[in-house]
Every structure is written in structure tokens, then in C-alpha cells.
C-alpha positions in Angstrom: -9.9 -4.4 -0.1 -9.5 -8.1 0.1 -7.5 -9.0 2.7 -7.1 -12.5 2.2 -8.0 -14.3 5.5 -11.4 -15.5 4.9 -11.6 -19.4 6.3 -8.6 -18.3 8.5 -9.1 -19.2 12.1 -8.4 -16.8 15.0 -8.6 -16.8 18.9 -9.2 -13.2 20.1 -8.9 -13.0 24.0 -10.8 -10.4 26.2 -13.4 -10.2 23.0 -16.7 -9.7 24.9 -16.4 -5.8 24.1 -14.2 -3.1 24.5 -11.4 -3.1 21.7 -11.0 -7.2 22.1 -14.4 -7.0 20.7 -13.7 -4.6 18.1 -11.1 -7.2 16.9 -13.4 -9.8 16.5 -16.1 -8.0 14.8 -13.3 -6.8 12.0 -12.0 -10.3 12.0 -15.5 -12.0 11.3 -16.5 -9.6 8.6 -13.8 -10.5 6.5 -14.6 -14.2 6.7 -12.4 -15.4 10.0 -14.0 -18.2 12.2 -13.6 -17.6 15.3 -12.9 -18.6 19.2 -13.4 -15.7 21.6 -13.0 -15.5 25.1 -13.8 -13.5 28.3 -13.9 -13.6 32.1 -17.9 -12.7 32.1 -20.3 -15.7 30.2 -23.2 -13.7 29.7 -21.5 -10.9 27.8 -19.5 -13.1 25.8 -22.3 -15.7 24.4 -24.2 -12.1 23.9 -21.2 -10.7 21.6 -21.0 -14.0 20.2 -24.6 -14.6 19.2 -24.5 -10.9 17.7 -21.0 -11.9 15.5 -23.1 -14.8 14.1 -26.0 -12.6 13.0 -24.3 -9.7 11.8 -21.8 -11.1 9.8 -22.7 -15.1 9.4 -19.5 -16.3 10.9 -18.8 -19.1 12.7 -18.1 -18.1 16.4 -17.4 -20.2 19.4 -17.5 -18.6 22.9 -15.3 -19.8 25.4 -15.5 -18.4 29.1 -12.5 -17.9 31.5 -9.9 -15.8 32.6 -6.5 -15.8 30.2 -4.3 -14.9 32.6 -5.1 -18.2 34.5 -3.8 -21.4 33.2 -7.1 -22.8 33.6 -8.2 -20.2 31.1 -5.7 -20.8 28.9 -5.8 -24.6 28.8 -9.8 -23.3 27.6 -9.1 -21.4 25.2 -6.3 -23.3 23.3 -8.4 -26.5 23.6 -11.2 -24.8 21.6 -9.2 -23.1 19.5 -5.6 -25.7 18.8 -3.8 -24.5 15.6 -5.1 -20.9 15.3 -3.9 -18.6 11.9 -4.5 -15.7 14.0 -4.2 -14.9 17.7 -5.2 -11.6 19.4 -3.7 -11.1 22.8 -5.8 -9.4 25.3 -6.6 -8.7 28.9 -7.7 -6.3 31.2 -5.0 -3.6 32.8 -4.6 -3.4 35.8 -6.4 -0.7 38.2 -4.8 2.6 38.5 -2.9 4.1 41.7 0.6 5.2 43.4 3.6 3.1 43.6 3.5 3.2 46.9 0.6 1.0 47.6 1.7 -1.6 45.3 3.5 -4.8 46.8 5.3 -7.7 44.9 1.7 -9.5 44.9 0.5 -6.5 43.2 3.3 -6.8 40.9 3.5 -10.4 40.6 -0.7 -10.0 39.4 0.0 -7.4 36.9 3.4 -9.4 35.2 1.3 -12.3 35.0 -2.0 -10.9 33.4 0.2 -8.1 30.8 3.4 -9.5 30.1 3.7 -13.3 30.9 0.3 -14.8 29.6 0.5 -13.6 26.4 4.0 -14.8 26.0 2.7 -18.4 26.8 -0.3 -17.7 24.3 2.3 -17.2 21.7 4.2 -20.0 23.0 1.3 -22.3 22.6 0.6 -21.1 19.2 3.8 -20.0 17.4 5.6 -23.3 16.1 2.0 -24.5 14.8 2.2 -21.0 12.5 5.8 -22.0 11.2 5.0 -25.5 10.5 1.8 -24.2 8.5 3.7 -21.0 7.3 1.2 -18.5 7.8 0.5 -17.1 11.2 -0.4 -13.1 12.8 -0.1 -12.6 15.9 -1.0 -8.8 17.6 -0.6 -8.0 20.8 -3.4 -5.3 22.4 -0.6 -3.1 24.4 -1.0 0.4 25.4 0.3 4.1 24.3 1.6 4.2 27.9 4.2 2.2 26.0 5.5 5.2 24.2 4.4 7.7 26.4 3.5 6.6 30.5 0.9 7.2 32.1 2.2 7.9 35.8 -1.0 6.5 37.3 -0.9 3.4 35.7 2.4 2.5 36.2 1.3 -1.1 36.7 0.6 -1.7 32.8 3.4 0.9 32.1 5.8 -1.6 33.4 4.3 -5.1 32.1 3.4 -3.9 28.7 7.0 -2.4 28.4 8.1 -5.6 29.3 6.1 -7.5 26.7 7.3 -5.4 24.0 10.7 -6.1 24.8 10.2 -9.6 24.3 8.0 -9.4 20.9 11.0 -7.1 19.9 13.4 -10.2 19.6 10.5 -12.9 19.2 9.2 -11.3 16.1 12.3 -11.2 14.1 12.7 -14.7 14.5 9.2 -15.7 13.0 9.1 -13.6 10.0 10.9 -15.7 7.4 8.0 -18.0 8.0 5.2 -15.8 7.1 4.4 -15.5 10.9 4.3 -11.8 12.3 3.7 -10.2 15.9 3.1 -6.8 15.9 1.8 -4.5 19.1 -1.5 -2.2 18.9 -0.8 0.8 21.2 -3.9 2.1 22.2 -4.4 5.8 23.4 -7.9 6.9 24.2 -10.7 4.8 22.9 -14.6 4.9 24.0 -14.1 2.0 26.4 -14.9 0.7 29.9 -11.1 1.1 30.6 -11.3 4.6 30.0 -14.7 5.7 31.8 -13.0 3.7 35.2 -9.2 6.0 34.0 -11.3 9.1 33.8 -13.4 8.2 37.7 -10.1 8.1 38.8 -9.0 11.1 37.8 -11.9 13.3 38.2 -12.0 12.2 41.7 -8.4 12.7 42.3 -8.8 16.4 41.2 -12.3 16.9 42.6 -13.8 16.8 38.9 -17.3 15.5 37.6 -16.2 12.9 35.1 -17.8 14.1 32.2 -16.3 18.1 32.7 -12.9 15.9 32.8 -14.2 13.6 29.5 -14.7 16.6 27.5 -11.9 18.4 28.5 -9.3 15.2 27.4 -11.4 14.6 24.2 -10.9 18.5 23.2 -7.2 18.5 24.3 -6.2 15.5 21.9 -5.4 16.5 18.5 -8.0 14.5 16.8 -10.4 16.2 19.3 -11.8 13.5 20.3 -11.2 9.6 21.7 -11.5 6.6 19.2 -13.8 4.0 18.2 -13.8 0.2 18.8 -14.4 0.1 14.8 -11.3 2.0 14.1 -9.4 -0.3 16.1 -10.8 -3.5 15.2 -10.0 -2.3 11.2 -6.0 -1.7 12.1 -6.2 -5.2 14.1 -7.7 -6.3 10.8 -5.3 -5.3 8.8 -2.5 -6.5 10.5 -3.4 -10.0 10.8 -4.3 -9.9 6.3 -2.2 -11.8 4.0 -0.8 -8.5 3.1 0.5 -7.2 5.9 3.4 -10.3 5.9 6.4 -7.6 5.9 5.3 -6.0 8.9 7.0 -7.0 11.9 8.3 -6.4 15.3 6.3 -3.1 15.1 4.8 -0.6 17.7 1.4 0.8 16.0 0.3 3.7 17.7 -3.9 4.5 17.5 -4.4 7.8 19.7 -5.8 10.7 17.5 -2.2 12.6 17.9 -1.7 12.0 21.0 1.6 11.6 21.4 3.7 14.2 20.6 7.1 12.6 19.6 8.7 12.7 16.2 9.0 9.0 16.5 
């Protein structure tokens, strides 16, 4: 399938790997130039320089940190008038309440919720103007169903979907959409440092935990970067322009809720 976005251009945050990179790797088979960024250089000219030869797209790396303004000045400077933008950043660590202070909070807002509202700020009228844009936010399933020990991101990534709620239903008649990808368990860096956590916290080796969460989800098993870099693909096609406002749930089963 076609999906109609070859010469697009798109600025994928967080791309070095993980599901950010997944994205990216979706995005430039089908023909997308693109701008990718990350915190860490040598990973991301490394991803980069495997993009090019894999798929012959045209990638630009551009190193910083996208919850910084310094990082987002970067990135938007590289990467202007983008056709497609992929929000993305790191969660943030794991723990109780408790320990948290409005710092804490303050760090958490600002990396899940606020930055990519200003990404989409930076980005959205250009999309109207040119009347074609995708936007997807990289959420979380804590978003439908919370995680209590990562009620940091429970709370920000709520918050951003709130917002995208109202945002995207606004855009739409312009051929601009924003839709959420609600990750569950994927093969990740984010969920080896989840599963530490937890197998320490109930006095577990990580990998007896591993196989125990694989085997207890539905699919009986965690996902792929592939699998979610194709759904982030498909989103941002020329095909997917009725699709809006919407919550897209990738966790094997997961979640157990009618809707």
C-alpha cells in the first residue's frame, strides 16, 4: 500500500532508537525526508547513517534535548515547515508520589505535556496554510490504564491528551490531523529500566519478571519497534486524513476495557 507521503518532510523527536526510531525507519521507507533528533550525538548520527543506507533517504541528524528550548529552537531550525511531526521524549523515572516535589513535577509537565504542545505550536498554522499536515503524539497506555509507579507520565500524558482532544478538532477541516500512539509493552530501553524497577521492588531477577509480563499479556508477548513504527506510518499517510483526535492503543491486549 501506497501511502502517499513520499517527498513529504517529517521531524521525528527522540528518533535515535527505541519506538522514536521505529517511526523514522517507517517514515523513510516510504519516501519521507527527514530531520531526527536525540539527546545522545553518537547514537543519533549512528541511526541516521543506517536510515540513509537502508532505505536511501535523505536524513538530517540534529542533536539536543526537546524538552529544552534550546533544543527545540534546533530542531525547528533544521526542520521549518515540516508535513509531519512526531512528538517524542523520554518518561520520566519510576517511583512513589511521596518523593516527588513540584520540581519533580514541574520536570515531568515540561518534558510530556508542555513541549510537545509548543512543537505543535511551532508547526501547526504552517500545516493549515499548506493544507496537509500529521501530527502523532508518542503517549503511553498508562493513558487508558495507569501504571501506579509511573504516575509521573500518568499525569503529563493525561494532560497532553486533554489538550490534543480539543486541538485536533480544530485542525481537521484543513487536512491537518493529531492523533496519540498509546504504547503498552514494547522491546525497549524504557521497559528493561520499568522491569529493574520492578524486579527489585519485589526481590525478582529481571528476566523471571520479563517472562512472566510477556506470558501474562494476551498477545503473549511485548511488541516490536517495527510494529509501531508501521501504525506511526500509517497515521501520518494521505489516507488516514479522517482520523482525528484519536487514542490508538498498541499493547498485545493489554488492556482489558470494552473501550
Amino acid at each position: 500500500m501506497d501511502l502517499g507521503i513520499r517527498g513529504r518532510t517529517a521531524l521525528v523527536c527522540a528518533a535515535s532508537k527505541g519506538l522514536g526510531k521505529g517511526c523514522a525507519a517507517a517514515l523513510a521507507r516510504e519516501g519521507v525526508s527527514l530531520v531526527i533528533t536525540a539527546r545522545g550525538r553518537e547514537a543519533l548520527e549512528s541511526t541516521a547513517e543506517e536510515l540513509r543506507k537502508r532505505f536511501g533517504a535523505k536524513v538530517t541528524a540534529v542533536a539536543g534535548d526537546i524538552t529544552t528550548p534550546q533544543g527545540r529552537e534546533a530542531a525547528l531550525e533544521a526542520c521549518a515547515s515540516p508535513d509531519i511531526l512526531v512528538n517524542n521524549a523520554g518518561g520520566p523515572p519510576p517511583g512513589d508520589f511521596r518523593d516527588w516535589d513540584r520540581d519533580t513535577w514541574v520536570k515531568a509537565l515540561d518534558a510530556n505535556m508542555i513541549s510537545p504542545i509548543l512543537m505543535m505550536r511551532a508547526v501547526v498554522d504552517g500545516m493549515i496554510a499548506r493544507k496537509f499536515g500529521r501530527i502523532v503524539n508518542i503517549t503511553s497506555g498508562a493513558v487508558k490504564l495507569p501504571i501506579p509507579e509511573l504516575g509521573l507520565s500518568n499525569g503529563a500524558r493525561t494532560g497532553l491528551t486533554g489538550f490534543v482532544a480539543g486541538l485536533a478538532r480544530k485542525t481537521v477541516r484543513h487536512n491537518v490531523t493529531i492523533n496519540n500512539l498509546l504504547p503498552g509493552p514494547f522491546e525497549t530501553d524504557r521497559l528493561r529500566a520499568n522491569l529493574e524497577f520492578n524486579a527489585k521492588a519485589a526481590g525478582k531477577s529481571v528476566e523471571e519478571l520479563r517472562k512472566a509480563r510477556a506470558e501474562a499479556n494476551p498477545a503473549g508477548r511485548f511488541g516490536t519497534v517495527e510494529e509501531f513504527g508501521d501504525a506511526c506510518a500509517y497515521l501520518c499517510s494521505a489516507q488516514a486524513g479522517y482520523i482525528t483526535g484519536q487514542n490508538l492503543l498498541l499493547d498485545g491486549g493489554s488492556y482489558p476495557g470494552t473501550f
